[in-house]
SEGUFI-649919 format. One line per field, with one value per residue (C-alpha): residue number from 1; residue in three letters; x, y, z. Coordinates in steps of 0.1 Angstrom, whole numbers. Example, Ala and Ser with C-alpha at 12.3 -4.5 7.8 and 13.67 -1.06 7.14 Angstrom:
2
k	c(1  2)
r	c(Ala  Ser)
px	c(123  137)
py	c(-45  -11)
pz	c(78  71)
//
This chain:
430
k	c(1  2  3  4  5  6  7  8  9  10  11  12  13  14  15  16  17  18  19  20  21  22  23  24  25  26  27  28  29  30  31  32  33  34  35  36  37  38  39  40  41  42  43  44  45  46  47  48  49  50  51  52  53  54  55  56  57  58  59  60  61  62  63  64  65  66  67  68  69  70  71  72  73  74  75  76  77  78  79  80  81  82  83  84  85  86  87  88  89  90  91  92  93  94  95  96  97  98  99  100  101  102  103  104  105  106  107  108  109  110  111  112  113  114  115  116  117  118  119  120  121  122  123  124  125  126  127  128  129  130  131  132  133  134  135  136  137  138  139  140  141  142  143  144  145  146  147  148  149  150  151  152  153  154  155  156  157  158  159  160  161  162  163  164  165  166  167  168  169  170  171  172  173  174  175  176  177  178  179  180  181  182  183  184  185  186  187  188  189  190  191  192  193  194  195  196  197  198  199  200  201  202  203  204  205  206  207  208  209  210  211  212  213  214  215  216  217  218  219  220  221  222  223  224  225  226  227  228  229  230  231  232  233  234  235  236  237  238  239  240  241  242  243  244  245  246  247  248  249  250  251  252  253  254  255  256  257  258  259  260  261  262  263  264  265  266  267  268  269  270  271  272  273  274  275  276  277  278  279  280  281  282  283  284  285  286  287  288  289  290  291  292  293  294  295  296  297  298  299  300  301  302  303  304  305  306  307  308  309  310  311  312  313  314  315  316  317  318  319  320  321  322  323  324  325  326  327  328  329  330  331  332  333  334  335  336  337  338  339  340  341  342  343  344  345  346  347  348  349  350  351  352  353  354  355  356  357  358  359  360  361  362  363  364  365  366  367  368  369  370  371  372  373  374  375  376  377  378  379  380  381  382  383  384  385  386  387  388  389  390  391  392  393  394  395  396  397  398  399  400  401  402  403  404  405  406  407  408  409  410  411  412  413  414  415  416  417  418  419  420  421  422  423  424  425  426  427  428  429  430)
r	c(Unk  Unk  Unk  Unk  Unk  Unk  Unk  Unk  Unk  Unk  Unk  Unk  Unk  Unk  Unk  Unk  Unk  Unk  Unk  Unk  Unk  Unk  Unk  Unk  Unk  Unk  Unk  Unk  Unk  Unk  Unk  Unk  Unk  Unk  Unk  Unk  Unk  Unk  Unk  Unk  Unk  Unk  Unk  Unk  Unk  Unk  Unk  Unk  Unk  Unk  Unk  Unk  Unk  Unk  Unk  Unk  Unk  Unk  Unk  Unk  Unk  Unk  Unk  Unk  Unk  Unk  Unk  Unk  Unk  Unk  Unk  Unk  Unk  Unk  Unk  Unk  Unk  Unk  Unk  Unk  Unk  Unk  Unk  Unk  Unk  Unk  Unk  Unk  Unk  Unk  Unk  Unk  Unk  Unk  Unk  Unk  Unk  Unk  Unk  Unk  Unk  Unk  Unk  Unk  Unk  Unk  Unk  Unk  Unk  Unk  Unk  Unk  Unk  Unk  Unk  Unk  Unk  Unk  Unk  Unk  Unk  Unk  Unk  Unk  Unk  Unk  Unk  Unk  Unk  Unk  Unk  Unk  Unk  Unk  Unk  Unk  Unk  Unk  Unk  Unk  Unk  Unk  Unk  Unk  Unk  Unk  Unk  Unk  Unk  Unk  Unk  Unk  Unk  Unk  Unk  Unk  Unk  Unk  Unk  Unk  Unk  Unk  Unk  Unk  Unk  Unk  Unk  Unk  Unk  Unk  Unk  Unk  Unk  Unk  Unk  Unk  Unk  Unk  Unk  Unk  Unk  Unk  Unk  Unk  Unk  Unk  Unk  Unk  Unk  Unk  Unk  Unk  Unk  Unk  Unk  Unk  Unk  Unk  Unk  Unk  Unk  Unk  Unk  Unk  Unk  Unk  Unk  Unk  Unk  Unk  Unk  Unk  Unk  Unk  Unk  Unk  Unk  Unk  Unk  Unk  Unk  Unk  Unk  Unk  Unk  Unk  Unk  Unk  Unk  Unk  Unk  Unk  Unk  Unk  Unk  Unk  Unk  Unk  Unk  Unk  Unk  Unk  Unk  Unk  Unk  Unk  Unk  Unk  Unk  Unk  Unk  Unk  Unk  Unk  Unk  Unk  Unk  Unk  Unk  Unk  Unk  Unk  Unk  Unk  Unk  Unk  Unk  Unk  Unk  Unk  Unk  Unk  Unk  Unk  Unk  Unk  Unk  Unk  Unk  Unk  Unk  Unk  Unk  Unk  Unk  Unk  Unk  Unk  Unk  Unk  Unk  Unk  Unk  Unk  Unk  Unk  Unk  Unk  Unk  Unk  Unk  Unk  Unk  Unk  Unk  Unk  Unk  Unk  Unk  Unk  Unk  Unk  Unk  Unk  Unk  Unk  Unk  Unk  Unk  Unk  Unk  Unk  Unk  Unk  Unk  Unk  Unk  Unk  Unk  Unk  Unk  Unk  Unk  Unk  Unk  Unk  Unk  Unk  Unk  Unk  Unk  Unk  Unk  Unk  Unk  Unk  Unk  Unk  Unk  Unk  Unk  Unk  Unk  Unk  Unk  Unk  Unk  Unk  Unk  Unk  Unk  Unk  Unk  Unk  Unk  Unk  Unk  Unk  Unk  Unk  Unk  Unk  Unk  Unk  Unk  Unk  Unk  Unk  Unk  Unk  Unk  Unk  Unk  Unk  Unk  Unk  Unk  Unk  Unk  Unk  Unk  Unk  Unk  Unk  Unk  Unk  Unk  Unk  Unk  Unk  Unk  Unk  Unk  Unk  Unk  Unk  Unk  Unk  Unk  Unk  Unk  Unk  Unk  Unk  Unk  Unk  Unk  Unk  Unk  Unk  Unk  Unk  Unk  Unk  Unk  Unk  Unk  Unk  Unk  Unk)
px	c(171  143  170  196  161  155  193  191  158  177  206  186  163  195  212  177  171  212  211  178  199  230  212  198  225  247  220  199  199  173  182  204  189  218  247  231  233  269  281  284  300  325  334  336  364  386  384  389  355  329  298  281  252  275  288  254  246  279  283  255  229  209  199  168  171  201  214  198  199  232  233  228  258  279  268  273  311  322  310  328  358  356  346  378  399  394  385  402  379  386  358  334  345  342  308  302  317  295  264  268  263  229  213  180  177  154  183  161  178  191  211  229  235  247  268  284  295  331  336  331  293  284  306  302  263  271  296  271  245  269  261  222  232  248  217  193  210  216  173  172  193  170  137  151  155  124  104  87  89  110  79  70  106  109  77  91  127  112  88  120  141  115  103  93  95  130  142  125  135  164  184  164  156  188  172  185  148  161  183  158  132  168  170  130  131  163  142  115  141  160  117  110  142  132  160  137  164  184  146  143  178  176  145  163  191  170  150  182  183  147  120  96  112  108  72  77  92  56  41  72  76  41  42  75  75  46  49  48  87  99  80  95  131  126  118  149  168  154  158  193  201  185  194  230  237  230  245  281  266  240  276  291  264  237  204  214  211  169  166  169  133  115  85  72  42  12  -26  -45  -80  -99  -79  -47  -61  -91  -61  -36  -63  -75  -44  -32  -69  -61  -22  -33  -56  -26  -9  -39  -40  -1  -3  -30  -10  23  7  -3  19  41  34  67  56  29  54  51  16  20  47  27  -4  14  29  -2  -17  20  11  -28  -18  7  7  38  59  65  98  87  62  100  95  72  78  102  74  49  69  69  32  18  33  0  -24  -22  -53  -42  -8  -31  -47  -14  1  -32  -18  11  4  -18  8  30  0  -5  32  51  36  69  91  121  104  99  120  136  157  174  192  225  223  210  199  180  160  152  145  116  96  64  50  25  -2  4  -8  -37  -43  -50  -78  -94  -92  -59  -66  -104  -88  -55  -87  -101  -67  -54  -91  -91  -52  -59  -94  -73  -46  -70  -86  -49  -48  -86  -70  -35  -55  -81  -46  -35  -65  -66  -29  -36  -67  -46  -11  3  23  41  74  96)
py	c(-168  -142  -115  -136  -146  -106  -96  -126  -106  -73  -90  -109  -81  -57  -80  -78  -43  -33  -59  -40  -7  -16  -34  -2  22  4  -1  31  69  96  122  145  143  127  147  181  172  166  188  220  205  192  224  240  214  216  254  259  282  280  294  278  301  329  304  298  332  343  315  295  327  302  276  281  272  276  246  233  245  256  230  199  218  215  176  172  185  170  138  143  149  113  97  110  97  62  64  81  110  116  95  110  148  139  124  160  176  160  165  203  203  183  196  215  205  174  147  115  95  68  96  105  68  65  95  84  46  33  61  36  45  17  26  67  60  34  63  95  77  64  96  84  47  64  87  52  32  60  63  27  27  61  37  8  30  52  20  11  -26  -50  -66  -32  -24  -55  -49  -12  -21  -44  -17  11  -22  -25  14  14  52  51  23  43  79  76  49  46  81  92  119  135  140  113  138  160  132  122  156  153  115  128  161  132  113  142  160  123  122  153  178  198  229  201  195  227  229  200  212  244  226  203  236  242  209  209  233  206  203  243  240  211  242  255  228  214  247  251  211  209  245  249  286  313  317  285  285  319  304  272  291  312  283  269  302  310  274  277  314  309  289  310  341  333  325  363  384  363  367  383  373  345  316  331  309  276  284  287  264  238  235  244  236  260  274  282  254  276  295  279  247  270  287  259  241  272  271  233  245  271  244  220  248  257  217  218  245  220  191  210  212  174  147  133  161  152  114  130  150  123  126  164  161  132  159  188  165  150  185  197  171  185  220  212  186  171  145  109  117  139  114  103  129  108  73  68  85  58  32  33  43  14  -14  -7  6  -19  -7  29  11  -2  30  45  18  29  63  55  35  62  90  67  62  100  110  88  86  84  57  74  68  33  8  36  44  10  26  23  -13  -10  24  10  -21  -4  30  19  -4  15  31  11  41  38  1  9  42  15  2  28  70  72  115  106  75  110  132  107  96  130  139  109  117  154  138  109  132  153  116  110  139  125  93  101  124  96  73  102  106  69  65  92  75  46  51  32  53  44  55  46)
pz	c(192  181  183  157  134  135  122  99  86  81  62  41  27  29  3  -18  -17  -24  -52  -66  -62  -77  -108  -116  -106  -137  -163  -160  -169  -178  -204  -189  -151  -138  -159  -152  -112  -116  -143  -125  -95  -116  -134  -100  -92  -123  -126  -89  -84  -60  -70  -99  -99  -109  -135  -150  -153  -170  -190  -194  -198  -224  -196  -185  -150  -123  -99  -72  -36  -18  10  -24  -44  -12  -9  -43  -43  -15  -29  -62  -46  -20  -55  -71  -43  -57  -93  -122  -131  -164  -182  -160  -173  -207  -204  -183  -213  -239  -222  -216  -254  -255  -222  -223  -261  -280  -270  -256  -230  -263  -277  -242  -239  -278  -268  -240  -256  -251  -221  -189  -187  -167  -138  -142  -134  -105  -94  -96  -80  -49  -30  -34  -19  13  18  15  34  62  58  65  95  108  99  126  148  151  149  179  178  162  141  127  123  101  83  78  66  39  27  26  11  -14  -20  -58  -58  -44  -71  -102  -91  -78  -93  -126  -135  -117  -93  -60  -40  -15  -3  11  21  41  60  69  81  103  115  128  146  161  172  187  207  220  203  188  176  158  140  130  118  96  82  74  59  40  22  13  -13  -25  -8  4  38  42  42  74  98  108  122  133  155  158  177  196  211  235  240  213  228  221  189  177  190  170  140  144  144  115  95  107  89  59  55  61  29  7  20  6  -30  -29  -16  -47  -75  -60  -66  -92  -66  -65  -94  -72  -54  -87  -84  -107  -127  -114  -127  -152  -148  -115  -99  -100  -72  -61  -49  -34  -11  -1  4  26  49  55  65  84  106  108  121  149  157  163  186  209  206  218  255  255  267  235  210  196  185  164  141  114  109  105  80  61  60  48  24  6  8  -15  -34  -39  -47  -84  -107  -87  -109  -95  -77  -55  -38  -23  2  26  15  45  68  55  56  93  92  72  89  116  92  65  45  48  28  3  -8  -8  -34  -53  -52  -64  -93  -104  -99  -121  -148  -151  -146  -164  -199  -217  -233  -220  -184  -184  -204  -221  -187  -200  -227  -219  -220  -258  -267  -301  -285  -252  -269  -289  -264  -262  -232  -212  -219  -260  -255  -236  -258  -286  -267  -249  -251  -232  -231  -216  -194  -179  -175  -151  -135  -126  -113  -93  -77  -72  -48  -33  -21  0  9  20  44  62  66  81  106  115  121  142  164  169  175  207  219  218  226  204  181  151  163  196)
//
C-alpha cells in the first residue's frame, strides 16, 4: 500500500510540474535566446555543413560572440533532425530566417514575437524547447534514484517538479543551462555508484556545453581517486573527453571554436581580483579536503557537497545571471529535503539573485509576449514599482552586496551539512 501511495505521489506531481512546463514552453520566449540556440544548427542542416564556428567567422564576422560548446551543437543537431522526423520544418526556418536579421541588435522580445505572428509560433517554441523537457525529466528520474529514501525522494521530486529556476530559465527565458546541470547530476550518480572514469567523463563532456562542469573535474578527481595515480588517470579521462570535441571543429577552423570559452561579466574595482584570489584559495582547500576524504570509507557519497561548494564559490567570483543558478538546483534538491533551513536560506538566495538579475520587463511578464506582444510588453517590472517608493539603485547596492556575502555563507553551510552528514552517516544520497 505505501509503495502504490508513493507512485501515486510521483504521478501526481509529474502531471503538475509537466503541466507547468508545457504552459510555458507555448506561451514564452526571450529576445532572441531561444532562436540564436537553434539558428546555427539549422543552417548546418539545410546547407549540409558541419562546423558552425567556421560559419560565424566567414559569414557572420559582425556577431560578437560564436556558438556554444561542441558537445551542445552536437545535441542541438541531432535534436533538430528527431524534431524534423515528425513536424514540417519549414515555419521553424523562416522564423530562423527572420531572426538572423534582428539578433545582437535593440529588438525586445515584443518585436521577435510581432515578427514571428501567423508563422505557427506557438508550436516552434513548444518544439525548440522539447530537447529541454527530455533533459528535465531524465534529471528527475536521476533525482529518484540517488535519493536515499523514499520520503526524501518524494520531498526531492516535488522540489525538482517545482524548481522555479528551471521553469523561468529554461522554459520562460528559453535557455539551455539544464543541459550541463544534466551532465553534472549524471557525474554524481555515476561517482556514487562507484564508476568514477564515467564521472570524470561526463564532466568532461558536460565542459563541453557550458564551462561550469569543467571546474567540478578537480575535486571530483581529487575525491574518487585515492592515490595521486588514480587521480592523474581520472583527470586523463576527463580531459581526453572534453578535448576530443573540439579537435574536429580546431582541424576545421582553427582557433574559431576558442570563442565558446569566453567568460562572462565579471565585477569592477578591487573586487575583480581581490574575488578571484580568494575564490581560487578556497578551491585550492576544497581540493586539499578532497584529497582526505578519498582515503575515508564513502568519499564518493560526499561528491555533491563538493560540487555544491565549488558552485556557490562560481557563483561568488562574477556577477552570474539567474540561469546559471540551474547548475546545482538538482544537487539541492536532494540536499534540502534533510536540511530544511539550509532550503530556506537558499530560496532567500534565490529571490534575491532574481531581484538583482532580473530588472527588466522583458524578464518577467514580458517573456509572455507571444501571447500579446503590446499588453504583456508594457507591464512594468516589479523593481520600477518598488523604484517609485524607495531608491531602487541604493535598494541593488544593498542586494548585490548582500548575494555576493550569502554565497560565501552558502559554502560554510553546505560544509557544516557535510561534516554532520559524516559524523552521522546519513547522507543525502543512496
Amino acid at each position: 500500500m505505501a509503495s502504490d501511495r508513493f507512485f501515486r505521489q510521483i504521478a501526481k506531481w509529474t502531471a503538475i510540474g509537466l503541466l507547468l512546463r508545457v504552459a510555458l514552453m507555448f506561451t514564452a520566449m526571450h529576445g532572441q535566446d531561444l532562436v540564436f540556440i537553434h539558428y546555427f544548427p539549422s543552417v548546418c542542416i539545410r546547407e549540409g555543413t558541419w562546423d558552425p564556428y567556421g560559419l560565424i567567422r566567414t559569414s557572420f564576422p559582425a556577431f560578437p560572440s560564436t556558438y556554444y560548446g561542441p558537445v551542445f551543437y552536437f545535441i542541438m543537431i541531432i535534436a533538430q533532425a528527431m524534431t524534423r522526423l515528425f513536424s514540417d520544418p519549414s515555419s521553424l526556418i523562416e522564423i530562423l530566417k527572420i531572426s538572423a536579421t534582428m539578433m545582437f541588435g535593440d529588438s525586445t522580445t515584443a518585436d521577435y514575437a510581432r515578427a514571428f505572428a501567423g508563422k505557427g509560433l506557438y508550436k516552434n517554441l513548444f518544439l525548440m524547447k522539447l530537447p529541454y523537457l527530455a533533459f528535465d525529466l531524465l534529471m528527475a528520474a536521476i533525482i529518484l534514484r540517488m535519493a536515499r529514501a523514499k520520503d526524501t525522494a518524494l520531498a526531492s521530486y516535488k522540489l525538482w517538479m517545482l524548481n522555479i529556476v528551471v521553469l523561468h530559465s529554461t522554459y520562460a527565458v528559453g535557455q539551455f543551462d539544464i543541459v550541463p546541470a544534466f551532465f553534472v547530476l549524471a557525474a554524481a550518480l555515476a561517482a556514487v555508484r562507484k564508476r568514477p572514469y564515467l564521472c570524470m567523463v561526463l564532466l568532461g563532456l558536460g565542459g563541453g556545453t557550458k564551462l561550469f562542469p569543467y571546474l567540478l573535474i578537480g575535486p571530483a578527481a581529487f575525491l574518487l581517486g585515492d592515490t595521486w595515480r588514480k587521480r592523474c588517470a581520472l583527470s586523463l579521462a576527463a580531459a581526453a573527453a572534453a578535448i576530443l570535441p573540439y579537435v574536429p571543429f580546431m582541424l576545421s577552423s582553427g582557433n574559431a571554436i576558442f570563442g565558446s570559452l569566453i567568460l562572462g561579466r565579471y565585477y569592477s574595482g578591487p573586487a575583480r581580483w581581490a574575488l578571484p584570489a580568494i575564490c581560487a584559495c578556497l578551491y585550492i582547500l576544497i581540493l586539499i579536503y578532497a584529497a582526505k576524504d578519498s582515503v575515508r570509507g564513502e568519499p564518493a557519497k560526499s561528491i555533491i557537497f563538493y560540487f555544491l561548494a565549488v558552485g556557490f564559490l562560481t557563483y561568488a567570483v562574477t556577477p552570474i545571471s539567474f540561469r546559471y543558478f540551474v547548475f546545482i538546483t538538482p544537487l539541492l534538491a536532494l540536499v534540502i529535503p534533510g536540511n530544511k533551513r539550509f532550503g530556506l536560506f537558499m530560496l532567500f538566495v534565490i529571490l534575491l539573485l532574481a531581484f538583482v538579475r532580473l530588472p527588466d520587463r522583458d524578464l518577467q511578464m514580458g517573456l509572455f509576449a507571444p501571447i500579446d506582444p503590446g499588453r504583456f510588453a508594457g507591464i512594468p517590472a516589479l523593481q520600477e514599482i518598488i523604484g517609485k517608493v524607495v531608491p531602487i539603485n541604493a535598494l541593488y547596492s544593498i542586494a548585490a552586496k548582500a548575494l555576493l556575502f550569502s554565497f560565501f555563507g552558502a559554502v560554510a553551510w553546505i560544509w557544516a551539512i557535510k561534516i554532520k552528514s559524516e559524523e552521522r552517516h546519513i547522507w543525502p544520497t543512496i
